[in-house]
C-alpha positions in Angstrom: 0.0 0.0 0.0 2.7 2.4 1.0 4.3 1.7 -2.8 0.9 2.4 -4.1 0.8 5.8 -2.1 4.0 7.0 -3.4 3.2 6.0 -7.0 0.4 8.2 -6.7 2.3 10.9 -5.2 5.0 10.7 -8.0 2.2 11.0 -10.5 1.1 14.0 -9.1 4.7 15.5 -9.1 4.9 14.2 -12.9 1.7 15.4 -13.7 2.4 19.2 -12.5 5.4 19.7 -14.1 3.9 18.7 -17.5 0.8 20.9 -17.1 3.6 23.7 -16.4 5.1 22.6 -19.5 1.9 22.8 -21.3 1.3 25.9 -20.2 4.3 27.6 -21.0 3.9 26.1 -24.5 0.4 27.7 -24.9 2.0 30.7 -23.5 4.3 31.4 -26.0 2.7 30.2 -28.8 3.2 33.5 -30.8 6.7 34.0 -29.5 9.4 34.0 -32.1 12.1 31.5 -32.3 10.2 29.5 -29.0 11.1 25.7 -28.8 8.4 23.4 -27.0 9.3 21.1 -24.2 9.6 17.8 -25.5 7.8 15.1 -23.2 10.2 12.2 -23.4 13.2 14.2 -22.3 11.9 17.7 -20.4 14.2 19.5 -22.9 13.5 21.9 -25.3 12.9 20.3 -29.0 15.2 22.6 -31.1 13.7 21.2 -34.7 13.4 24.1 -36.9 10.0 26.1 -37.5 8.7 27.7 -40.2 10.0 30.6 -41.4 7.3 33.3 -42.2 8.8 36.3 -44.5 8.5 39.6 -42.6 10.8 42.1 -45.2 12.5 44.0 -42.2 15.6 44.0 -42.5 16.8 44.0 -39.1 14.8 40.3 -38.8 17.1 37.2 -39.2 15.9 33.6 -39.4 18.2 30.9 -38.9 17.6 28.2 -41.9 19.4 25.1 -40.2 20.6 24.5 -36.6 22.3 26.6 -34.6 21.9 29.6 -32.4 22.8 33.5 -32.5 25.4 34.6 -30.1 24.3 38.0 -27.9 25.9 39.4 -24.9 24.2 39.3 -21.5 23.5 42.2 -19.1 26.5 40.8 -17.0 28.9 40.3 -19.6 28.4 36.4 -20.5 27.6 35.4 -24.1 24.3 33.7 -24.1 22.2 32.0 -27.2 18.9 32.9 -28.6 17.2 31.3 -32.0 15.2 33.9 -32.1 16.4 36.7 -34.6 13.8 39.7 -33.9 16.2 42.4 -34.0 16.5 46.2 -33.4 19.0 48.5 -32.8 19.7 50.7 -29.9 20.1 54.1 -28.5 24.1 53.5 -30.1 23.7 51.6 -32.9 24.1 48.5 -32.3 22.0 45.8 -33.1 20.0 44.4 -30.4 17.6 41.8 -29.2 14.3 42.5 -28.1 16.0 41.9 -24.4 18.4 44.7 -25.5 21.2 42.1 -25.7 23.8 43.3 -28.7 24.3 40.6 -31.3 27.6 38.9 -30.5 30.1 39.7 -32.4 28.9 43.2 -32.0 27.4 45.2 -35.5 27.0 48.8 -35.0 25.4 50.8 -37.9 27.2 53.9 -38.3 26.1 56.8 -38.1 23.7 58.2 -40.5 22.8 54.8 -41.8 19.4 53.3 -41.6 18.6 49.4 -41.3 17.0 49.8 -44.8 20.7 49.8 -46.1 21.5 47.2 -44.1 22.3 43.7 -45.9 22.8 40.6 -44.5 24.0 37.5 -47.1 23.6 33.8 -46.4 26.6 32.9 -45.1 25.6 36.6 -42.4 28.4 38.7 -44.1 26.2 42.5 -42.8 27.1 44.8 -45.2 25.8 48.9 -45.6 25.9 50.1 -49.4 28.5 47.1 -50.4 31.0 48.0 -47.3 31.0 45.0 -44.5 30.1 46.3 -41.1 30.3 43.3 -39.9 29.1 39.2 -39.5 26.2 37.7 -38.2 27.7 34.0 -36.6 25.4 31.1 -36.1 26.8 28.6 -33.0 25.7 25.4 -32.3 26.6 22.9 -29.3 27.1 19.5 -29.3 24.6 18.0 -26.8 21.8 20.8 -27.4 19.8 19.1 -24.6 22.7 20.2 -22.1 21.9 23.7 -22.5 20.1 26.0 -19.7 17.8 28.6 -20.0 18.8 31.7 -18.0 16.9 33.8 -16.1 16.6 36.3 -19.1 15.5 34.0 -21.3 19.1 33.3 -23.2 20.5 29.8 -23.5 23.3 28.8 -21.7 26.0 26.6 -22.2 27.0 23.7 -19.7 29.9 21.1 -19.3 27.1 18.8 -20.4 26.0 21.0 -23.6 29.5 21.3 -24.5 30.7 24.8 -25.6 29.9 26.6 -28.9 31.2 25.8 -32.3 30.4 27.2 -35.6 27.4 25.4 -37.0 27.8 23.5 -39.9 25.3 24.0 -43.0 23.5 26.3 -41.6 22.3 29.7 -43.1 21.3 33.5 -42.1 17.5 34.5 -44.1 16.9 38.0 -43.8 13.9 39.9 -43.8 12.5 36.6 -42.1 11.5 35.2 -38.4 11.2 31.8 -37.1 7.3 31.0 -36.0 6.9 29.3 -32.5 7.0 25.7 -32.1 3.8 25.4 -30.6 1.2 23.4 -31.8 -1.4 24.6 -30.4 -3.7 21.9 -31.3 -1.3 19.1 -29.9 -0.7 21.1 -26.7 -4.0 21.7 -26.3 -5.2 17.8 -26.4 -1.8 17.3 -24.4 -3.4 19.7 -21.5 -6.5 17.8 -21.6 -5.1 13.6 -21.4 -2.7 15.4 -18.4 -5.1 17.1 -16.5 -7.1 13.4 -16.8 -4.2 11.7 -15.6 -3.7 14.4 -12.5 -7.1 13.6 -11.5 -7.3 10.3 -11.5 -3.6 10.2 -9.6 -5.4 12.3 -7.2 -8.4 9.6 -6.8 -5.9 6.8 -6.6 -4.1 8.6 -3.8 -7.3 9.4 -1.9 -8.2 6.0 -2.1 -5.4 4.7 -0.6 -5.1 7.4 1.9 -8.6 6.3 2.8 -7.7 2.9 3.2 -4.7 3.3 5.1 -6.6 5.5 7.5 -9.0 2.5 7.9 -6.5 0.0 8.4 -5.3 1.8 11.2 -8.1 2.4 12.9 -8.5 -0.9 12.9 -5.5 -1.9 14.5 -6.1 0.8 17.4 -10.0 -1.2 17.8 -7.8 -4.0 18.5 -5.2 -2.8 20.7 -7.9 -1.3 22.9 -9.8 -4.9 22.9 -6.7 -6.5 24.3 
């Protein structure tokens, strides 16, 4: 009985943590670049969306695997997929976070984005002079990456550290769509939320059960 009780328990436990999943997932179903938690491993699944054709410039889709670089608030290089950019009060060009793009592109001065170009292979270039390059990174054990508490990527002894990705290219003008399927996450909500409850029932039950069995045993103390 006492096994049965902790299964329930740890169905409970399981069962939260994938609602919070779920929920996130729903959450961010419009947000670019956004990788779903994938059930089997509780990592992020970092299969490539669809790309959906935007014609700003200053928006970057990686076609491929990989990751942009950008530099954190406290100085540590942290990865992003998504490639929403802008560019700051100094010209540089900046995530939505307000992270610069690592290495660092500045426009110069008196220079719009609309000049701005950005190749394939991320050579940035304003009126045919290069200003700069765009680098896509990838890791070797993706699933060993952490998400920081600014919503960068981080790399770990287990993720291994960055490398120039292989194969991959920079689309501008272009943003990756979410990963969310809203459907699937949806109907995944739904079979968890089942399973929560009836771990729930299944744990009352035995509580239930256990209470009677010792109340029982105190009857028959007391009768000795």
């Amino acid at each position: 009985m006492i096994d049965g009780i902790g299964a329930a328990a740890g169905g409970i436990k399981a069962q939260t943590q994938r609602m919070d999943a779920l929920a996130n997932d729903i959450a961010n179903v419009n947000t670019t670049g956004y990788k779903p938690v994938r059930e089997s491993t509780g990592a992020p699944d970092f299969q490539q969306g669809a790309l959906a054709e935007t014609g700003n410039p200053l928006d970057l889709a990686i076609e491929g695997d990989g990751f942009f670089q950008v530099t954190r608030s406290g100085g540590q290089l942290g990865l992003v997929r998504s490639g929403a950019f802008s560019v700051d009060a100094s010209g540089y060009v900046v995530t939505t976070g307000g992270e610069r793009l690592y290495p660092p592109i500045a426009i110069p001065t008196g220079s719009g984005a609309d000049a701005l170009a950005v190749d394939p292979t991320g050579r940035v270039t304003i009126n045919g002079q290069q200003i700069g390059q765009v680098q896509i990174v990838s890791v070797p054990a993706p699933d060993g990456l952490i998400e920081n508490p600014d919503g960068t990527l981080g790399a770990t002894p287990a993720s291994g550290a960055p490398v120039p990705a292989a194969g991959s290219q920079v689309r501008q003008g272009a943003l990756e769509a979410s990963g969310t399927d809203l459907a699937s996450a949806m109907v995944g909500e739904i079979a968890t939320r089942t399973a929560f409850t009836a771990s729930v029932g299944s744990l009352h039950a035995y509580d239930e059960m256990l209470g009677a069995l010792i109340e029982m045993a105190s009857r028959e103390d007391e009768q000795q």
